[in-house]
C-alpha positions as CSV (number, residue, x, y, z in Angstrom):
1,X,41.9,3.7,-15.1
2,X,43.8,0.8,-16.9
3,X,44.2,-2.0,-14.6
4,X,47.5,-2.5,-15.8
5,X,50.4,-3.4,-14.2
6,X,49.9,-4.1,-10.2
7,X,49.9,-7.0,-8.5
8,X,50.3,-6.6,-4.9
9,X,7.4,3.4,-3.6
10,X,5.5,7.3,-4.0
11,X,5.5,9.1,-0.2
12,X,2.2,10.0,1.5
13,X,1.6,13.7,0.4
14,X,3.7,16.2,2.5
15,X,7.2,15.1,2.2
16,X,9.0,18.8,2.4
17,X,12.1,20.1,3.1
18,X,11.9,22.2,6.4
19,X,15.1,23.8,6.1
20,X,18.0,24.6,3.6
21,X,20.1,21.7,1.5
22,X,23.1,22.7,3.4
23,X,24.0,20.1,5.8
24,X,24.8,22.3,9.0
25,X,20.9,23.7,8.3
26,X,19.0,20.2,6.8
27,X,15.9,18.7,9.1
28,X,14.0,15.7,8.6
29,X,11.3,15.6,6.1
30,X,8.0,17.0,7.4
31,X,5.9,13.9,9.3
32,X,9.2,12.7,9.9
33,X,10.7,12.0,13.4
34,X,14.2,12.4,14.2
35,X,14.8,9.4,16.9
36,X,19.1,9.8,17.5
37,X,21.1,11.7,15.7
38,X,25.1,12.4,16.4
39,X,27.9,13.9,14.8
40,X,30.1,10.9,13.9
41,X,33.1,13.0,13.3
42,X,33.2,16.6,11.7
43,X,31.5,16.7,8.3
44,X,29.3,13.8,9.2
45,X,26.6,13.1,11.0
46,X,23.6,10.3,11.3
47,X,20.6,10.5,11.7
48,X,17.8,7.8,12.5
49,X,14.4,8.8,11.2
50,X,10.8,7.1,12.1
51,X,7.3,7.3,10.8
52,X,3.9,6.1,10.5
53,X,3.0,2.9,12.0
54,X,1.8,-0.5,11.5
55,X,-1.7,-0.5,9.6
56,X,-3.8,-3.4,11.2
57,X,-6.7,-5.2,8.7
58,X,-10.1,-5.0,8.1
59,X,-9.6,-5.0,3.9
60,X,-9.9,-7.5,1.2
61,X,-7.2,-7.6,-1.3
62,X,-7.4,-9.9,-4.5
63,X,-4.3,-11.6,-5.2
64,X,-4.3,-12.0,-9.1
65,X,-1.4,-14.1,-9.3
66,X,2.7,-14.7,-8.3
67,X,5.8,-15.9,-9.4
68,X,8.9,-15.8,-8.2
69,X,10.1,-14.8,-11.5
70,X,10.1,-10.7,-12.0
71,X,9.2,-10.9,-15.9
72,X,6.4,-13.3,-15.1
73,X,5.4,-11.0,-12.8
74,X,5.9,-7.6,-14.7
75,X,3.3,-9.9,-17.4
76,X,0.6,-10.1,-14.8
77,X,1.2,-6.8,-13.7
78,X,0.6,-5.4,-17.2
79,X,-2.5,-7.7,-18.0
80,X,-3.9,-6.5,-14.7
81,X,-3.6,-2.5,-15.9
82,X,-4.7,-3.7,-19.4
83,X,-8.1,-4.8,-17.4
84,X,-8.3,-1.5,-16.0
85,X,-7.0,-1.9,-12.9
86,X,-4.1,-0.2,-10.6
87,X,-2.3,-2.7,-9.0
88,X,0.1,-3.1,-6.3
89,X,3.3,-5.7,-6.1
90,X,4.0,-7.0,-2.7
91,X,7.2,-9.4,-1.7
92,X,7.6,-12.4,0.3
93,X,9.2,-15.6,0.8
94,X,11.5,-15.2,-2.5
95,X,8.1,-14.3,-4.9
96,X,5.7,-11.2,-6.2
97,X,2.2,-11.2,-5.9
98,X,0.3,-8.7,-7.9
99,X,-2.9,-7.3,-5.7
100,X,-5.7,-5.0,-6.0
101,X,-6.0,-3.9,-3.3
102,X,-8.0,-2.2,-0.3
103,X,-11.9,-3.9,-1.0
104,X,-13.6,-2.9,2.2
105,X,-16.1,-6.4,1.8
106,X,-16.0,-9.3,0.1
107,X,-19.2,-8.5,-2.4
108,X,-16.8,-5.8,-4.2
109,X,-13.5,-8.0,-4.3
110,X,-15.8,-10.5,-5.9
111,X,-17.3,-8.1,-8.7
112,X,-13.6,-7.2,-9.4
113,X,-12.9,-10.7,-9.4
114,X,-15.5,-11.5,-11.9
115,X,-14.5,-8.2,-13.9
116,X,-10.7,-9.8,-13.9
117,X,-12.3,-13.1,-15.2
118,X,-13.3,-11.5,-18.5
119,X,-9.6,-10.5,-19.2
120,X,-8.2,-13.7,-18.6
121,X,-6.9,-13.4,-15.1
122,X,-9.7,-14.1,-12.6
123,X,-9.8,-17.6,-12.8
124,X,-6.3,-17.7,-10.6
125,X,-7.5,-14.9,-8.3
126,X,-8.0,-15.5,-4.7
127,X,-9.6,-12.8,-2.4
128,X,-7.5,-13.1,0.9
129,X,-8.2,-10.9,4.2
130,X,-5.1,-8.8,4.8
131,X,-4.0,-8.8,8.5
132,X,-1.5,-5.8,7.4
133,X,-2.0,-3.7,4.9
134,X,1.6,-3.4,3.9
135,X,0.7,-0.9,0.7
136,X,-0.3,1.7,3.4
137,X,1.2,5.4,2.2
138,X,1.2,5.4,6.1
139,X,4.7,3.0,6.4
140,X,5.9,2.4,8.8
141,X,9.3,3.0,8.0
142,X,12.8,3.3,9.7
143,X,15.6,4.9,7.4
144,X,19.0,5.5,8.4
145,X,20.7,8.9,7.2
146,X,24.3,9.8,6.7
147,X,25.7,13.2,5.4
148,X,28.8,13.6,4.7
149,X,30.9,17.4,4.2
150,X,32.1,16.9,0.6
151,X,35.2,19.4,2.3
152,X,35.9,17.2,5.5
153,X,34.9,13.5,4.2
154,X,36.2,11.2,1.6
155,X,35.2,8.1,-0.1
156,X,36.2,4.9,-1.2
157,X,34.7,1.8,-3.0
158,X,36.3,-1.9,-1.4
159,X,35.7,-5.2,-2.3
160,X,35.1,-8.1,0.1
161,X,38.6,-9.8,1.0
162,X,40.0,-6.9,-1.3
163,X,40.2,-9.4,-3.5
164,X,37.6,-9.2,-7.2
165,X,35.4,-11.7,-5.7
166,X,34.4,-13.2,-2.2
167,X,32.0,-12.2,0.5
168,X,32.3,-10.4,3.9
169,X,30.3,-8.2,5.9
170,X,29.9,-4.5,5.2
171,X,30.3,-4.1,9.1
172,X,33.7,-6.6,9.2
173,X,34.7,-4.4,5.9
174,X,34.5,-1.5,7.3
175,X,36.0,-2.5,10.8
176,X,38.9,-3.9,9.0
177,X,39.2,-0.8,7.1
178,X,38.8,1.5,9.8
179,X,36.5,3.6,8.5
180,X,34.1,6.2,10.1
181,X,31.1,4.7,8.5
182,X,29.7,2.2,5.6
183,X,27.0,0.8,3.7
184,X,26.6,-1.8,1.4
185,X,27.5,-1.1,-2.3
186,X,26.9,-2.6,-5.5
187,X,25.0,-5.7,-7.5
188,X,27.2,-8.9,-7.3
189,X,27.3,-12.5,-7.9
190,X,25.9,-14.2,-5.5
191,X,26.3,-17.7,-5.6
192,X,28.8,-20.1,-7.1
193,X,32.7,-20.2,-7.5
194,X,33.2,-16.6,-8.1
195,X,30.1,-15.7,-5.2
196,X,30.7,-11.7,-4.5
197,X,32.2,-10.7,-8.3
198,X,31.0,-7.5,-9.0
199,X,28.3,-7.3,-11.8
200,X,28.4,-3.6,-13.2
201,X,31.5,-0.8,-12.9
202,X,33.4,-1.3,-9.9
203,X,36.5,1.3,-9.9
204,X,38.6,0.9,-6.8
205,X,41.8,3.1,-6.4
206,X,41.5,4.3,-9.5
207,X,41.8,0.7,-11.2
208,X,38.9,-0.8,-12.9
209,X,37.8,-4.2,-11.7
210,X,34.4,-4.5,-13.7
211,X,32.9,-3.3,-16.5
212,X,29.6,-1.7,-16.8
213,X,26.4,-4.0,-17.1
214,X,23.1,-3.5,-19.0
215,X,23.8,1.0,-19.2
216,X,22.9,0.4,-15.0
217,X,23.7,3.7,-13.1
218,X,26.3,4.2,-11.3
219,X,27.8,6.7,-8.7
220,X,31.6,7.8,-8.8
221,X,34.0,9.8,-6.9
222,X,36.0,12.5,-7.7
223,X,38.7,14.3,-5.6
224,X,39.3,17.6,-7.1
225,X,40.5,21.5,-5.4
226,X,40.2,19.7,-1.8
227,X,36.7,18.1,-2.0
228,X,34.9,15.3,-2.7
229,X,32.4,15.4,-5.8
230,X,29.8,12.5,-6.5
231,X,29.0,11.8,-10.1
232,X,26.0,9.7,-11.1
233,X,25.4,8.1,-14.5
234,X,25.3,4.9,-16.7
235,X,28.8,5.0,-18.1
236,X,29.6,2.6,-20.4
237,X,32.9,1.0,-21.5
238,X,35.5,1.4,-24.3
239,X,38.4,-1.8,-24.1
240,X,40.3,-3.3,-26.9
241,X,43.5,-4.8,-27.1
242,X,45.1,-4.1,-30.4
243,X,47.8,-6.8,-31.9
244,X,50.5,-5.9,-33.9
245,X,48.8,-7.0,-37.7
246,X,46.6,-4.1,-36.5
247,X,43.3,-6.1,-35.1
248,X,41.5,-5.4,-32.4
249,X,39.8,-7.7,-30.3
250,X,37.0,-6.1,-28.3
251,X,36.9,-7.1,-25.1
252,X,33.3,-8.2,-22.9
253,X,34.9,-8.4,-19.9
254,X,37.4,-7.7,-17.2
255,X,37.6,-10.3,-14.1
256,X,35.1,-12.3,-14.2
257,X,33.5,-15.5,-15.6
258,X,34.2,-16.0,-19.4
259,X,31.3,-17.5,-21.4
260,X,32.0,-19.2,-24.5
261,X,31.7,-16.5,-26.8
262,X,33.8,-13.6,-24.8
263,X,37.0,-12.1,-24.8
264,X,37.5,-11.7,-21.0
265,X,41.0,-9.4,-19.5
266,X,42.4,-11.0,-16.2
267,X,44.4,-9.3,-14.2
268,X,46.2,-10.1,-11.0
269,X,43.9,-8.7,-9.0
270,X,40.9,-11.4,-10.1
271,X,43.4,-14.7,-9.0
272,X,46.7,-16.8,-9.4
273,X,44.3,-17.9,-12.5
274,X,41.8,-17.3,-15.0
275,X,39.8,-20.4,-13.6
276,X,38.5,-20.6,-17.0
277,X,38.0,-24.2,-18.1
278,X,39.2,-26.3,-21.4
279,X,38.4,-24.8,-24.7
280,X,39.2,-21.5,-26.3
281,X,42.3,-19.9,-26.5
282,X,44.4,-17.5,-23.8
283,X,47.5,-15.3,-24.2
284,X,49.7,-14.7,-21.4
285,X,51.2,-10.6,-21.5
286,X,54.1,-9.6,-20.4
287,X,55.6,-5.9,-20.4
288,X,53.0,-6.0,-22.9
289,X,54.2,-8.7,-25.1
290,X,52.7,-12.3,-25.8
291,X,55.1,-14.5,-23.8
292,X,52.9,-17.8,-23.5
293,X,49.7,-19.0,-25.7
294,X,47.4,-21.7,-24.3
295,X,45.0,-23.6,-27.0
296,X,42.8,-25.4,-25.9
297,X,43.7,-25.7,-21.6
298,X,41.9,-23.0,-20.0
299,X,43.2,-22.1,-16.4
300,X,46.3,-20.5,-17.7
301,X,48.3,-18.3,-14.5
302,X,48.0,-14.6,-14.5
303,X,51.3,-13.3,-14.1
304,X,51.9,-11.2,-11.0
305,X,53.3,-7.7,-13.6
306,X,51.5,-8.9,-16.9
307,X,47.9,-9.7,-17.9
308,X,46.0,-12.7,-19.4
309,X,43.8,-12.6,-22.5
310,X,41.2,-14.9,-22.7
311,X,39.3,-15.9,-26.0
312,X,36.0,-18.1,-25.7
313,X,35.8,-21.4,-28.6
314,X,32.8,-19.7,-30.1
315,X,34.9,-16.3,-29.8
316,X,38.0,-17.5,-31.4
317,X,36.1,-18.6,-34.7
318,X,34.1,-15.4,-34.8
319,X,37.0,-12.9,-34.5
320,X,39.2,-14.8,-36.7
321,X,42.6,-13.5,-34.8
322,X,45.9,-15.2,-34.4
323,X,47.8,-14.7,-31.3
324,X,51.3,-15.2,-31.3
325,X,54.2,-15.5,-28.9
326,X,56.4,-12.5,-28.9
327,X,53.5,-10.3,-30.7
328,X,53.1,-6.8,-29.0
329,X,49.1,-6.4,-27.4
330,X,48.4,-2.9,-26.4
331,X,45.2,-2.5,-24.5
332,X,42.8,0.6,-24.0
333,X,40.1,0.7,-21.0
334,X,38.1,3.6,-20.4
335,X,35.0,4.4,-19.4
336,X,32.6,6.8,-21.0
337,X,29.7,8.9,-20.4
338,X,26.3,8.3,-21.9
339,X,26.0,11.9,-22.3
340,X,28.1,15.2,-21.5
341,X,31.2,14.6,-19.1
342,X,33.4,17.6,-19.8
343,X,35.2,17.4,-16.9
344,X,36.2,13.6,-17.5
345,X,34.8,12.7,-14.0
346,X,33.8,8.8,-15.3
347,X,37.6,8.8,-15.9
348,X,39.2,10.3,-13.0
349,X,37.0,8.9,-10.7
350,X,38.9,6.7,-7.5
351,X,36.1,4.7,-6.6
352,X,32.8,3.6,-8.7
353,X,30.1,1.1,-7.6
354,X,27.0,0.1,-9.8
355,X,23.4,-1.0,-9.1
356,X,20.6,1.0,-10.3
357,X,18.5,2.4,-11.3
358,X,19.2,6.2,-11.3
359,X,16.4,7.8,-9.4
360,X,17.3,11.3,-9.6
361,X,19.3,13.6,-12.0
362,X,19.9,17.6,-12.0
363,X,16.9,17.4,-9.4
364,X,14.7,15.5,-12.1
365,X,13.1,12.7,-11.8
366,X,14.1,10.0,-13.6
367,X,11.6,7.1,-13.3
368,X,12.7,5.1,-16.4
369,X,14.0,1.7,-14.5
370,X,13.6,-0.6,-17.9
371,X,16.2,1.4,-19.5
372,X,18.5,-0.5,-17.4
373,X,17.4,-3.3,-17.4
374,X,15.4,-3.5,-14.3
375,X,12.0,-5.1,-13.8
376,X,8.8,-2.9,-12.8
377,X,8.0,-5.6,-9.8
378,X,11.2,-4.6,-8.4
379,X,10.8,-1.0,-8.6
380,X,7.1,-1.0,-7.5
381,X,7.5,-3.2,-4.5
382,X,8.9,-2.4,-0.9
383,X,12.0,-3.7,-0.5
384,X,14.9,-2.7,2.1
385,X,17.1,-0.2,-0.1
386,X,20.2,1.6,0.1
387,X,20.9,4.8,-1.7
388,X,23.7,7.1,-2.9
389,X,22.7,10.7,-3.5
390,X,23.9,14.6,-3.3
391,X,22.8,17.7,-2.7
392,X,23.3,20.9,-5.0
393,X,25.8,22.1,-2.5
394,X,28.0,19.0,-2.9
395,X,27.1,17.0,0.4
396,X,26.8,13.6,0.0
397,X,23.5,11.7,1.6
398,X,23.8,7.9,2.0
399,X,20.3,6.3,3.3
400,X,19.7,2.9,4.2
401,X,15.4,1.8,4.5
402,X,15.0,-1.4,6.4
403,X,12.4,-3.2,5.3
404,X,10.8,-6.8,5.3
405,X,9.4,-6.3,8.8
406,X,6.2,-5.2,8.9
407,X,6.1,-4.5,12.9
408,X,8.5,-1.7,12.4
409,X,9.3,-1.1,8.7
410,X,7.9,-1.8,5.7
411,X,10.7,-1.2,3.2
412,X,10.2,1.3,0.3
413,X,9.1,1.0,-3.4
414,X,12.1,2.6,-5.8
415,X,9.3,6.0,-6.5
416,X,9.2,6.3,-2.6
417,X,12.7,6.2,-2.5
418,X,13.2,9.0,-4.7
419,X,10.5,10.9,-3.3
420,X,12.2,10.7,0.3
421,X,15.6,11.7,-1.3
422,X,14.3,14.8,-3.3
423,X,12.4,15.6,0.4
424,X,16.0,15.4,2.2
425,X,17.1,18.2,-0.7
426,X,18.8,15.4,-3.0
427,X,19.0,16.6,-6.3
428,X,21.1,13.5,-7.9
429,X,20.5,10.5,-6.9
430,X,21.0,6.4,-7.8
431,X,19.6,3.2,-6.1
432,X,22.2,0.8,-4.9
433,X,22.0,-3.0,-3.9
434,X,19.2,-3.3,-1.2
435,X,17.4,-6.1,0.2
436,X,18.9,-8.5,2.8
437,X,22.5,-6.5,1.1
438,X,21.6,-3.7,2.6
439,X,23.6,-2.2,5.8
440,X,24.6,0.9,7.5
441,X,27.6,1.2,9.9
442,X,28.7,4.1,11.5
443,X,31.3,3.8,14.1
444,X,32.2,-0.1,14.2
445,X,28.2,-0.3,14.7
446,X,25.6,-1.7,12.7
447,X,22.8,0.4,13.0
448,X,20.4,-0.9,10.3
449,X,18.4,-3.6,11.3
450,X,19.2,-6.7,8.5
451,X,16.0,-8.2,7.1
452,X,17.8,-11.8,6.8
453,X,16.9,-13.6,9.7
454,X,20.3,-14.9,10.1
455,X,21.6,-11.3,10.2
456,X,23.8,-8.9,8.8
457,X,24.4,-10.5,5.3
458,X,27.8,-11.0,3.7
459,X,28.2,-8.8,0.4
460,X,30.9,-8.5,-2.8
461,X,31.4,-4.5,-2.1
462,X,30.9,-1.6,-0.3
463,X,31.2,2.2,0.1
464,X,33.5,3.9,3.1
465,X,34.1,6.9,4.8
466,X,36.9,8.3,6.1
467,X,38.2,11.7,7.0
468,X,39.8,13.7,4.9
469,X,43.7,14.2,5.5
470,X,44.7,16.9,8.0
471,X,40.9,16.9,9.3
């Protein structure tokens, strides 16, 4: 996996399996309609699935408070249990809003009001009449399904512009690509000079382009005795270049913005440069030797068969190192497993993206989303969401959940998704990047609905499938 050297929400109760968790056999979930389905080429098929159905008013919710900040909100969520309250989360216009919801007349969404008041919180309450109740276990919903023959289908993470940072469409992606189907992949940067950079482990042909963030899971690929296996995990990363007076710097980064105190690796892959700015030091690698240091300049060119080591100013003074021209660097990259891997998957593994959280594991449910880092208010509220997940029997189940458009779908919180992937006989599962990311395209189409209003959204990375060779 060394980079080195190339240049060129819960369901409504009765979410079942109806059939077996082999592909050939699996149904929709019970109370769930199956409007198209086709066989996009043997091993896969996709599936459109429907239910419920716009809930009109005639409720009182009490809006406790909002930000568009998720640990401002997560505060307000947890003073609101603290009252004694269950509250909901629901997203618009770029913010959370923490409800209690369903009062059926305003006398009781005043009394909770008051109650709120003695905590602290009732003084910013507002009692608003709800012309949708968009916390309904009733949806509605429109998922898109893909399952994929771990025999006859394989897989492969891509960048945008198969470059390490950029934008483009999932759909343009995967129509460049060729590729039977897509959806959206990973977390990224999504503004700024390096818009699209992946921000957790990105593997891609076997190469890693970015290095795990925050223990976030992940889902890998494995090709091994003709098939394709999924992995799921938070893997986490060993890399250290190693000079010839025997220290080691430990590197934070691979491809990707340096701050001040980082050692950051750029390879050819990220750009002609490190686009790193004045300050700090960098040592330019060839054939694994020091053939250039730069004090001081930033910016220094990545050779095309070499590598570029790049010390922050704060960095530099903390490590105490000395880089000097003709001194051997060896590096080591590897990625490793937060618990048992003994078949090495994290490091054979083609193709990784990373979002998170994990939502499923050895048919458990995880439900932990702060251990990586990820705010309650963004698990608890409905969101469009894209997901990567198997079954016990290896076949892999891609789902995309439109969302943000309450006249047909309603998005899904993070315990819905899980409980509609356990119901479609997923038994490992991890959340990828939703939102207006996320995107389903099967045969050159797009066949999720975007929730941007300008459309399909341009994204750093993405997940495609083609056939396996000689199928």
């Amino acid at each position: 996996m060394t980079p080195l050297p190339r240049s060129p929400r819960t369901l409504a109760l009765g979410l079942v399996l109806l059939a077996g968790a082999a592909m050939a056999r699996a149904e929709a979930p019970a109370e769930w309609e199956i409007a198209s389905r086709r066989e996009v080429a043997p091993g896969l098929r996709y599936s459109r699935l429907e239910r419920g159905e716009v809930q009109r008013g005639g409720r009182l919710d009490l809006v406790v408070g909002a930000s568009t900040s998720q640990a401002q909100a997560d505060r307000i969520l947890a003073q609101v249990e603290r009252a004694g309250f269950m509250p909901s989360v629901v997203y618009g216009s770029g913010r959370y809003e923490v409800r209690v919801v369903g009062f059926p007349d305003r006398a009781s969404a005043e009394r909770a009001r008051a109650a709120l008041a003695a905590s602290a919180l009732g003084d910013a309450a507002a009692v608003v009449e709800s012309g949708q109740d968009l916390a309904s276990p009733r949806g509605p919903w429109v998922v898109h399904l893909l399952e994929a023959d771990p025999e006859s289908i394989r897989v492969r993470a891509a960048h945008a512009r198969d470059a390490s940072f950029g934008l483009e469409r999932t759909g343009e992606l995967a129509h460049r690509r060729g590729a039977l189907a897509a959806v959206n992949g990973g977390f990224y940067r999504v503004a700024g000079a390096l818009a699209g950079e992946a921000t957790g482990s990105l593997v891609i042909s076997g190469r890693l382009h970015s290095e795990p963030d925050r223990g976030r899971g992940s889902v890998g690929f494995v090709e091994e005795n003709g098939r394709t296996r999924a992995i799921f995990g938070r893997p986490t990363w060993c890399a250290t270049a190693t000079l010839a007076s025997g220290d080691q710097i430990e590197l934070d980064g691979i491809d990707r913005h340096r701050e001040a105190g980082e050692a950051i690796l750029y390879t050819p892959e990220f750009h002609r440069s490190t686009l790193t700015g004045p300050g700090g030091i960098e040592a330019v690698v060839v054939a694994g030797k020091i053939v250039e240091v730069r004090r001081g300049l930033g910016g220094a060119r990545v050779p095309e068969r070499g590598f570029v080591l790049s010390l922050g100013p704060e960095r530099i003074e903390e490590d105490g190192v000395e880089l000097r021209a003709e001194e051997p660097v060896a590096l080591e990259l590897r990625l490793e497993p937060r618990r048992g891997d003994p078949g090495g998957g994290w490091e054979r593994a083609h193709s990784i993206v990373s979002a998170g959280p994990l939502l499923l594991a050895g048919g458990a449910v995880v439900g932990r989303p702060e251990l990586e880092s990820i705010s309650r208010v963004f698990a608890l509220a409905r969101h469009p969401r894209t997901a990567a997940a198997a079954r016990a029997d290896g076949t892999l189940l891609l789902v995309a959940v439109e969302g943000r458009r309450p006249e047909s779908s309603v998005g899904m919180s993070l315990p819905e998704l899980t409980a509609l992937l356990a119901a479609l006989g997923a038994v490992d599962a991890v959340n990828l990047d939703g939102g207006g990311s996320t995107a389903m395209v099967v045969g050159g189409e797009l066949v999720s609905r975007p929730s941007d209003r300008e459309g399909e959204r341009a994204n750093g990375d993405a997940l495609l499938l083609f056939a396996a060779a000689g199928r």
